[in-house]
DRENPATI-133040 format. One record per residue (C-alpha): x, y, z; residue number from 1; residue in one letter. Coordinates in Angstrom, 1 decimal. Layout:
        X        Y        Z     i   aa
        X        Y        Z   NUM    A
...
END
This chain:
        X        Y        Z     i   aa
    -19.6    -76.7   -108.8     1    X
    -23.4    -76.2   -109.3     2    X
    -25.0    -77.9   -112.0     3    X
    -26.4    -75.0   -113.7     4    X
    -27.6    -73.5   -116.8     5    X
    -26.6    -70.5   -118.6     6    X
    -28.6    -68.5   -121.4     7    X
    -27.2    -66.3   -124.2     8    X
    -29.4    -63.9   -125.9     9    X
    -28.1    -62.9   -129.1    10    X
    -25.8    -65.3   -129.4    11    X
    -25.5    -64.9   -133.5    12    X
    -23.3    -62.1   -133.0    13    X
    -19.5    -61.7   -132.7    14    X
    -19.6    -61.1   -128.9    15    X
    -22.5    -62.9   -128.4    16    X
    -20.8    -66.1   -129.7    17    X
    -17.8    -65.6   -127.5    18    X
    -20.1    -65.0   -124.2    19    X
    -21.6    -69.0   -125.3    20    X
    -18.0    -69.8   -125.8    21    X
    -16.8    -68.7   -122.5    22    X
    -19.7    -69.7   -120.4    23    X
    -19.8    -73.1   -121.0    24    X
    -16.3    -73.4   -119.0    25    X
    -18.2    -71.5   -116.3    26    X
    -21.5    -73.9   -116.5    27    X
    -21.8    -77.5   -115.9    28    X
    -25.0    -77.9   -117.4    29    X
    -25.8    -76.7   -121.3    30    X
    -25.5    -72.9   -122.4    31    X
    -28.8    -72.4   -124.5    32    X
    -27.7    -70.0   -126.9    33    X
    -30.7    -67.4   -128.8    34    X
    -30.3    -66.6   -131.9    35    X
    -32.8    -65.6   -135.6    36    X
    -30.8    -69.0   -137.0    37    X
    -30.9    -72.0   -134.2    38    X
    -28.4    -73.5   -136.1    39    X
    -24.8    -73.4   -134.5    40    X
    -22.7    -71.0   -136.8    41    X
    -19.8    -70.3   -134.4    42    X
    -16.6    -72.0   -133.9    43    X
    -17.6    -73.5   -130.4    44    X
    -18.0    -77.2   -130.8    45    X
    -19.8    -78.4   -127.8    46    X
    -22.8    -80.8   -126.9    47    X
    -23.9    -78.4   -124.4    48    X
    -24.2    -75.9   -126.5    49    X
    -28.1    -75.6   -127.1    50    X
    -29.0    -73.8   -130.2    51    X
    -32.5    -72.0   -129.7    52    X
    -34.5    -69.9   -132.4    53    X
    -36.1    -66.9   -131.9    54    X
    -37.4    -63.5   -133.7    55    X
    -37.5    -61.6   -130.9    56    X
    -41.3    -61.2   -130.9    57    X
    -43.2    -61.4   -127.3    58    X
    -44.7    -64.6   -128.5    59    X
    -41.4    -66.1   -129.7    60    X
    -39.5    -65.3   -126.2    61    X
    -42.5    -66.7   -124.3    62    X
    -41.7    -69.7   -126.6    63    X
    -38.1    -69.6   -125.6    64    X
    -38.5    -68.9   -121.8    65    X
    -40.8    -71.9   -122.1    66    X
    -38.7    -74.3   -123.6    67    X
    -35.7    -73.4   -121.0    68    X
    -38.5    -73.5   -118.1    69    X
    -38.4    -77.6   -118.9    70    X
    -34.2    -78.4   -117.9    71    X
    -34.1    -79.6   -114.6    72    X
    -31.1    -77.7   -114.1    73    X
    -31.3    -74.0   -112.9    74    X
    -29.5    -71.2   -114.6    75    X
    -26.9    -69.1   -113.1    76    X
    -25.8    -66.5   -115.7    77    X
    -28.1    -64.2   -118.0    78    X
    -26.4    -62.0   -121.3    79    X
    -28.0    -60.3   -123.4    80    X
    -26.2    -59.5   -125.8    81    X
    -28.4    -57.4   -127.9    82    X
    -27.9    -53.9   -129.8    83    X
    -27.7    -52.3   -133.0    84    X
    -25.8    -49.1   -134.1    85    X
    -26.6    -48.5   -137.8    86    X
    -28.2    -50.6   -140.9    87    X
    -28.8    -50.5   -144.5    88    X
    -31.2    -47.9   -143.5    89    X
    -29.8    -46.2   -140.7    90    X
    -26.7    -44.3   -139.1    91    X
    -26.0    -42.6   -136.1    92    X
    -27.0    -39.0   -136.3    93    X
    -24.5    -36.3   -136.3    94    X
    -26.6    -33.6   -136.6    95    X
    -30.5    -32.8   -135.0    96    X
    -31.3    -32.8   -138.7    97    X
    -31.1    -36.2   -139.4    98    X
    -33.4    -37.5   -136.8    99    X
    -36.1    -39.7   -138.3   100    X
    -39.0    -41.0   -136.2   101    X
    -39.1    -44.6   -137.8   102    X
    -34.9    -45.1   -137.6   103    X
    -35.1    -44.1   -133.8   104    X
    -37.9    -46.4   -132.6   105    X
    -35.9    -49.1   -135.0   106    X
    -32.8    -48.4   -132.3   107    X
    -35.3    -48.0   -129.2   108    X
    -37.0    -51.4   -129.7   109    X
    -33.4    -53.5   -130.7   110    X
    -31.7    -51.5   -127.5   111    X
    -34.4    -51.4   -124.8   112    X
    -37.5    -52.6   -125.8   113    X
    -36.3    -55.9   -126.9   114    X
    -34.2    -56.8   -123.7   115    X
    -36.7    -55.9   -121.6   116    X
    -39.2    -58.3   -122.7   117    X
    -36.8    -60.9   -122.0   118    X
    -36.1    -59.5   -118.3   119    X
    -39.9    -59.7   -117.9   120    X
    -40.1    -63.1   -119.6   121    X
    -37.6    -64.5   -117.0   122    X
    -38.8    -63.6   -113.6   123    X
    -40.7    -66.6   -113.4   124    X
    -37.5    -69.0   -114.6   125    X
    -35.1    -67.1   -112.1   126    X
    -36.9    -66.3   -109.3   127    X
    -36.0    -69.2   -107.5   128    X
    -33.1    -69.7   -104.6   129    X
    -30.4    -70.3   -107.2   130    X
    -28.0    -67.0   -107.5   131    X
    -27.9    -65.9   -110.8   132    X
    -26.5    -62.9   -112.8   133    X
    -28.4    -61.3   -115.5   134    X
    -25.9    -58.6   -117.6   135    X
    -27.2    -56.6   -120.4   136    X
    -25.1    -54.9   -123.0   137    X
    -25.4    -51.1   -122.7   138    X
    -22.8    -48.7   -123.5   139    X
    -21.2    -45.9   -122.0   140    X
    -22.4    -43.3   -124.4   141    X
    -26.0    -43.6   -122.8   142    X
    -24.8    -42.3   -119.5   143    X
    -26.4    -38.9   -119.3   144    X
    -23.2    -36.9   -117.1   145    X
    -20.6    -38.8   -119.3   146    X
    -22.0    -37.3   -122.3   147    X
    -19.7    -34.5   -123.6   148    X
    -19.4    -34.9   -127.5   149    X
    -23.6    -35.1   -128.9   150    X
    -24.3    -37.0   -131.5   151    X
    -25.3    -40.3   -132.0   152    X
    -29.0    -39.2   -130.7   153    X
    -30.9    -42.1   -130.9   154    X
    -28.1    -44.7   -129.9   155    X
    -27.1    -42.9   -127.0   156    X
    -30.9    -42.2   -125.7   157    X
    -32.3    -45.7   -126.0   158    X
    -29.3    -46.7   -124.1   159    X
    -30.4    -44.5   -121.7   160    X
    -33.6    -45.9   -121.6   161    X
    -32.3    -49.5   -121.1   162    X
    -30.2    -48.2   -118.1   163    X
    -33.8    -46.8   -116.9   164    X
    -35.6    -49.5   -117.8   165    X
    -33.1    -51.9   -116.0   166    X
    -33.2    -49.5   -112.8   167    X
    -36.9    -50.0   -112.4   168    X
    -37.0    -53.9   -113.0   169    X
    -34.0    -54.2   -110.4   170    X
    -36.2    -52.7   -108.0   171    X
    -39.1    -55.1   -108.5   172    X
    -36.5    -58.0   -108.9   173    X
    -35.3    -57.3   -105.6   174    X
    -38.8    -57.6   -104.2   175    X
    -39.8    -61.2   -106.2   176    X
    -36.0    -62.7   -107.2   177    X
    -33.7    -61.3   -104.4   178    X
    -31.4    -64.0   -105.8   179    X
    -30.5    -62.1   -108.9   180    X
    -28.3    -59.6   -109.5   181    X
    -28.8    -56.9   -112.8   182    X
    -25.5    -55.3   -114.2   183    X
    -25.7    -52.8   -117.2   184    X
    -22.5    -53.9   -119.3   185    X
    -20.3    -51.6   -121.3   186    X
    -18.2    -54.1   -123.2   187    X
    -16.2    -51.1   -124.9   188    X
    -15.7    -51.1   -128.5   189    X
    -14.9    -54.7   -129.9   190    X
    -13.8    -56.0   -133.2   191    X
    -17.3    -56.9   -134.6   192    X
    -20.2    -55.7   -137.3   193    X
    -21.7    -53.3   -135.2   194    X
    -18.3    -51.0   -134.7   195    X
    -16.9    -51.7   -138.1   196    X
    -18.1    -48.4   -139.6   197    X
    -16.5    -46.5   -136.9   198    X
    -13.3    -48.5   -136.2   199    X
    -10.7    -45.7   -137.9   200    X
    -11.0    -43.4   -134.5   201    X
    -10.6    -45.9   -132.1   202    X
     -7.5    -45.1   -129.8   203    X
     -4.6    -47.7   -130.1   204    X
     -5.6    -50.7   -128.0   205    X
     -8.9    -49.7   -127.2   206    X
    -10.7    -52.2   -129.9   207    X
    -11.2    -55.2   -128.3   208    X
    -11.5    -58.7   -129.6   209    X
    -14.7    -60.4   -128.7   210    X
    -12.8    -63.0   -127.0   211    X
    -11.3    -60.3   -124.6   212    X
    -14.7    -58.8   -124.1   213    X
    -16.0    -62.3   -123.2   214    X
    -13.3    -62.4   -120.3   215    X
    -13.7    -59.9   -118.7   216    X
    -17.5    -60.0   -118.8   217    X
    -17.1    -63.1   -117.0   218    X
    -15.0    -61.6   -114.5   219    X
    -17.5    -59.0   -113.0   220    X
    -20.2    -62.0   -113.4   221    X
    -18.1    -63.7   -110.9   222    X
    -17.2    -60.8   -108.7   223    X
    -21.0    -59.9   -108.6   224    X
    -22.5    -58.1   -105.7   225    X
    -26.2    -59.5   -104.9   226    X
    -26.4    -56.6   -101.8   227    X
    -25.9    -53.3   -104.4   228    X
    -28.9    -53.5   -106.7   229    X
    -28.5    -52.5   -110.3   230    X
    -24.8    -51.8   -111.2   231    X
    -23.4    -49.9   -114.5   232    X
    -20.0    -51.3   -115.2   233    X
    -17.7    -51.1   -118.2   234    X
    -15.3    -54.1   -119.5   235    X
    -12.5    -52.9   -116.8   236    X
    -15.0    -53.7   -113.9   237    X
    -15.3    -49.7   -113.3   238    X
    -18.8    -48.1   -112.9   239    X
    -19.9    -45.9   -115.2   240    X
    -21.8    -42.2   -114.4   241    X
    -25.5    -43.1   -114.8   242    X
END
């Protein structure tokens, strides 16, 4: 195996975690894991596990990008694992009347402002000749022909943007890091703080433990295809409509 790197972006949450967890069984090298609190929180016990602090400001992922630019090693596998649903002062709108300027560009910047700054930070790191998978964690509600039910306007729009957003970089990427392939994750609905609210109308067997998620995330990271561009694919390795 290639000694290689791995990088986990957003690594303080319950998916997030597991993604560290599982990569560094796929790595040889360390799995720099980004989080607010550089401390290690999670249950993985592991000296390659390398802890990294950020806020999520420009300046801090330059800071980041910068300090990863210094291993030796290259890296083979990109998640960001960003997103948020609701907060303390926000919830997904059920209605057109509950659509408030500053709680939607609150969900546009976590969902598809925020990863994007890291897919522009990185070029320079990963446009090398190792191959190297960069996935991002959309959701299927921001496919545009999939959507059937309304609601949840601001979630399911700036993941609509990110799929854009990731679109347009995969075109540019293809040009100046032929070497990496983009994939626009669903991870369906899992276990963690984001669904919690929302967990009661889940079918039977359709919330997943992060654990699972993890899996199969690193299943289509290995069965990646470097010849088809951007690819929107769900936790069963299906495409999803755009």
């Amino acid at each position: 195996m290639t000694h290689t790197n791995a990088l986990v972006i957003g690594a303080g949450g319950g998916l997030g975690g597991a993604v560290a967890g599982r990569l560094l069984d796929k790595v040889t090298g360390r799995v720099f894991a980004v989080s607010r609190n550089a401390t290690n929180d999670s249950a993985v016990d592991n000296e390659r596990l390398h802890p990294l602090s950020c806020d999520y400001s420009q300046t801090s992922i330059d800071d980041v990008c910068a300090a990863i630019s210094r291993s030796p090693d290259p890296i083979s596998a990109v998640c960001i694992c960003n997103g948020v649903l609701h907060s303390e002062g926000f919830f997904p709108e059920k209605r057109i009347e509950s659509l408030d300027p500053e709680s939607m560009m609150s969900v546009y910047n976590v969902n598809a402002i925020v990863p994007m700054m890291w897919v522009k930070s990185l070029l320079p790191i990963l446009a090398g000749t190792q191959q190297c998978v960069v996935s991002v964690f959309s959701a299927r509600v921001g496919s545009i022909s999939d959507n059937r039910r309304g609601g949840w306007y601001s979630y399911r729009a700036s993941k609509a943007a990110l799929n854009m957003l990731l679109k347009t970089a995969s075109i540019e990427y293809a040009r100046r890091a032929p070497n990496v392939k983009l994939i626009a994750f669903h991870p369906g609905t899992a276990d963690t703080a984001l669904s919690k609210p929302f967990q009661g109308s889940v079918p039977g067997g359709k919330l997943f433990k992060p654990a699972f998620v993890a899996d199969r995330l690193m299943m289509v990271i290995e069965n990646a295809d470097y010849d088809r561009g951007l690819e929107f694919i769900d936790w069963n390795g299906v495409t999803v409509e755009w």
